[in-house]
C-alpha positions in Angstrom: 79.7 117.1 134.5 82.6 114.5 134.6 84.9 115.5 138.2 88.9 115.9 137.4 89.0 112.2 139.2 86.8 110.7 136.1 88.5 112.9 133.9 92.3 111.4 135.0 91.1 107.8 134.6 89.6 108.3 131.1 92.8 109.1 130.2 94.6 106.6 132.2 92.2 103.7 130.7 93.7 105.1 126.9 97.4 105.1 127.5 97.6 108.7 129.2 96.6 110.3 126.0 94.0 111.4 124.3 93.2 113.8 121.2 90.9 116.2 122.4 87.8 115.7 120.3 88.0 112.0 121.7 88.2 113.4 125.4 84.7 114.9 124.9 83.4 111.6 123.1 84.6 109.6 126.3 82.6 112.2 128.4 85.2 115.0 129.9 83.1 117.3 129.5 85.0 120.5 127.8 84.9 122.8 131.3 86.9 119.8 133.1 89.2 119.2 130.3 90.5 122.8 130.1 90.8 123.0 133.4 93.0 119.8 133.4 95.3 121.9 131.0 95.3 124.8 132.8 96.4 123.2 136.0 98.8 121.6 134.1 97.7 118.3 134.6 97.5 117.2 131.1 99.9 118.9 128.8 99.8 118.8 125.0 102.4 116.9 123.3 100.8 117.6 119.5 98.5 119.6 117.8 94.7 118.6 119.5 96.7 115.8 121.6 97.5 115.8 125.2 98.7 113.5 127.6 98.5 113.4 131.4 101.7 114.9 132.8 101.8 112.1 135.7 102.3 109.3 133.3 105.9 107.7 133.0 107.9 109.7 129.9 107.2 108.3 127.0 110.3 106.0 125.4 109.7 107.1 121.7 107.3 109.7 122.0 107.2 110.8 118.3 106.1 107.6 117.0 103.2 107.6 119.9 101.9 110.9 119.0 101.7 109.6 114.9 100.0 106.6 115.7 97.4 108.5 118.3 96.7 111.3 115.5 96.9 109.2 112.6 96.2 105.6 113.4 96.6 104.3 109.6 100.1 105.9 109.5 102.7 102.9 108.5 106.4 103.6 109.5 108.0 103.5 106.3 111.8 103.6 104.1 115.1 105.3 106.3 112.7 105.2 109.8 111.9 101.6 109.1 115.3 100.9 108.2 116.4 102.6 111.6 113.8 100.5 113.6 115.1 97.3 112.0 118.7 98.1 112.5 119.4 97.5 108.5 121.3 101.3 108.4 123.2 103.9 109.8 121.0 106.9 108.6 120.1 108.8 111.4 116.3 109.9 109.9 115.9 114.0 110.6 112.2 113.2 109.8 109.8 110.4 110.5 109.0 108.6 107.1 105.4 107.5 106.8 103.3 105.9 104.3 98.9 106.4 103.6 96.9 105.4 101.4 96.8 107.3 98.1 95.1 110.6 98.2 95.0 110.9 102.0 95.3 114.0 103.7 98.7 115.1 105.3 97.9 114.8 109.2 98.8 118.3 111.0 101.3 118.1 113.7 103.5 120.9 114.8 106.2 118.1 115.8 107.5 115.6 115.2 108.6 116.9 111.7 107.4 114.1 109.0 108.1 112.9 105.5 104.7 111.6 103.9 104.4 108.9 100.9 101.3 107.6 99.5 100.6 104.2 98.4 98.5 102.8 96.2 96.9 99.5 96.9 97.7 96.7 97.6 101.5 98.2 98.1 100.2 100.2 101.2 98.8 96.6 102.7 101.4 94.5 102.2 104.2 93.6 104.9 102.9 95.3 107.5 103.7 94.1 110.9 102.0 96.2 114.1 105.0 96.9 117.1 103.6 98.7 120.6 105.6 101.2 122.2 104.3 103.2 125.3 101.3 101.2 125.3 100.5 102.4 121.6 99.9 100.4 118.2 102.3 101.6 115.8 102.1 100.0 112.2 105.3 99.6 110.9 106.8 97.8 107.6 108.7 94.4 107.7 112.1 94.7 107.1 111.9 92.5 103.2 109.1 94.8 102.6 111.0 98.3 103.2 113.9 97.1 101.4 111.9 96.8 98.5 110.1 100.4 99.1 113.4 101.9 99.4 114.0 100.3 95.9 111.1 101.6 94.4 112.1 105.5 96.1 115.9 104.6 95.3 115.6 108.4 93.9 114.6 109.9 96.9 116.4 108.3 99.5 119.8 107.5 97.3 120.9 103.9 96.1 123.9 104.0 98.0 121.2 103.6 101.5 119.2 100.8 99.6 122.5 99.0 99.2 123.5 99.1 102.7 120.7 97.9 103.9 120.7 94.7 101.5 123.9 94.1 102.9 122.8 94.7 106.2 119.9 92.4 106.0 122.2 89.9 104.7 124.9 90.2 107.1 122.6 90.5 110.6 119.8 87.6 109.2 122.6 84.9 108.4 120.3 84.5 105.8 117.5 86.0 103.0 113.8 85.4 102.3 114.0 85.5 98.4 110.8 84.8 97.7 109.2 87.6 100.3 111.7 89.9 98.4 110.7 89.0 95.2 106.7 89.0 96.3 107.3 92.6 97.0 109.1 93.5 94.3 106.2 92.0 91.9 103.4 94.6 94.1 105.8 97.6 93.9 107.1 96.3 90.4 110.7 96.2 90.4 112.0 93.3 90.3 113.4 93.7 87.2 115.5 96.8 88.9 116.3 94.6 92.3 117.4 91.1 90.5 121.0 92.2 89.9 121.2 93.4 93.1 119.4 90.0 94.5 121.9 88.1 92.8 125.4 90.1 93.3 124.3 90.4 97.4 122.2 87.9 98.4 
């Protein structure tokens, strides 16, 4: 049976945190791992995730525990927007994009708002950020302007807007044509090209 010693550096060797199914695939065996928990020396910070409570807070916590329960989950629309400083929506939810027909992942917190792509729309533009020692896939800035074109309806025209202007005003400049390539996988370019011309 894997001692509490073993057991603390599994999880220190995976970023503090570990869902607990993985745990028992590393080798804690189940009798340690509980009793980690109830000595309160892991704690859980989602449903079936816990984290070593000796490990240095966590600076966005909320994106850690997405990406360590549901790894393909891409940052997406008003929380991208928010990451890339192109609005001034403060998100009540985390936006996230999977693949079409994927399962909504369970978590008890952080709340979430889920989108599915098709292919290749759920490829494209993605750029991978780390934060607390965590992957965390996350949409360019050209490419969520263009998703919040083609959800206009959901998250209001008057935020798309904004965050043209925004891209506009903090870049200096525009990439056109990686607008435009996006537009032509989500097709709407035909909806964005007044606004491409008027802004940019």
């Amino acid at each position: 049976m894997t001692t509490t010693a073993q057991a603390r550096r599994i999880f220190a060797n995976h970023q503090s945190m570990l869902r607990t199914s993985e745990a028992i695939r590393l080798g804690i065996h189940p009798r340690t791992f509980y009793s980690l928990r109830d000595k309160g020396e892991i704690e859980s910070v989602g449903r079936g995730l816990y984290r070593l409570t000796s490990a240095k807070p966590l600076g966005n916590p909320d994106w850690a525990v997405i990406a360590a329960k549901t790894p393909r989950a891409t940052i997406c629309l008003i929380s991208a927007l928010s990451y890339h400083r192109l609005t001034t929506q403060v998100p009540h939810a985390i936006d996230i994009a999977l693949p079409s027909h994927s399962r909504v992942p369970k978590l008890d917190y952080p709340p979430i708002r889920v989108f599915w792509f098709s292919e290749p729309a759920f490829s494209s533009g993605v750029e991978v950020v780390t934060t607390d020692g965590v992957k965390v896939r996350i949409y360019s800035p050209e490419k969520t302007i263009v998703d919040c074109f083609k959800y206009r309806n959901k998250i209001g025209l008057d935020v798309v807007i904004e965050a043209l202007k925004s891209y506009r005003e903090r870049t200096g400049k525009s990439d056109i044509k990686m607008l435009l390539k996006y537009a032509g996988i989500e097709r709407v370019q035909r909806i964005m090209r007044p606004y491409l011309e008027s802004l940019l």
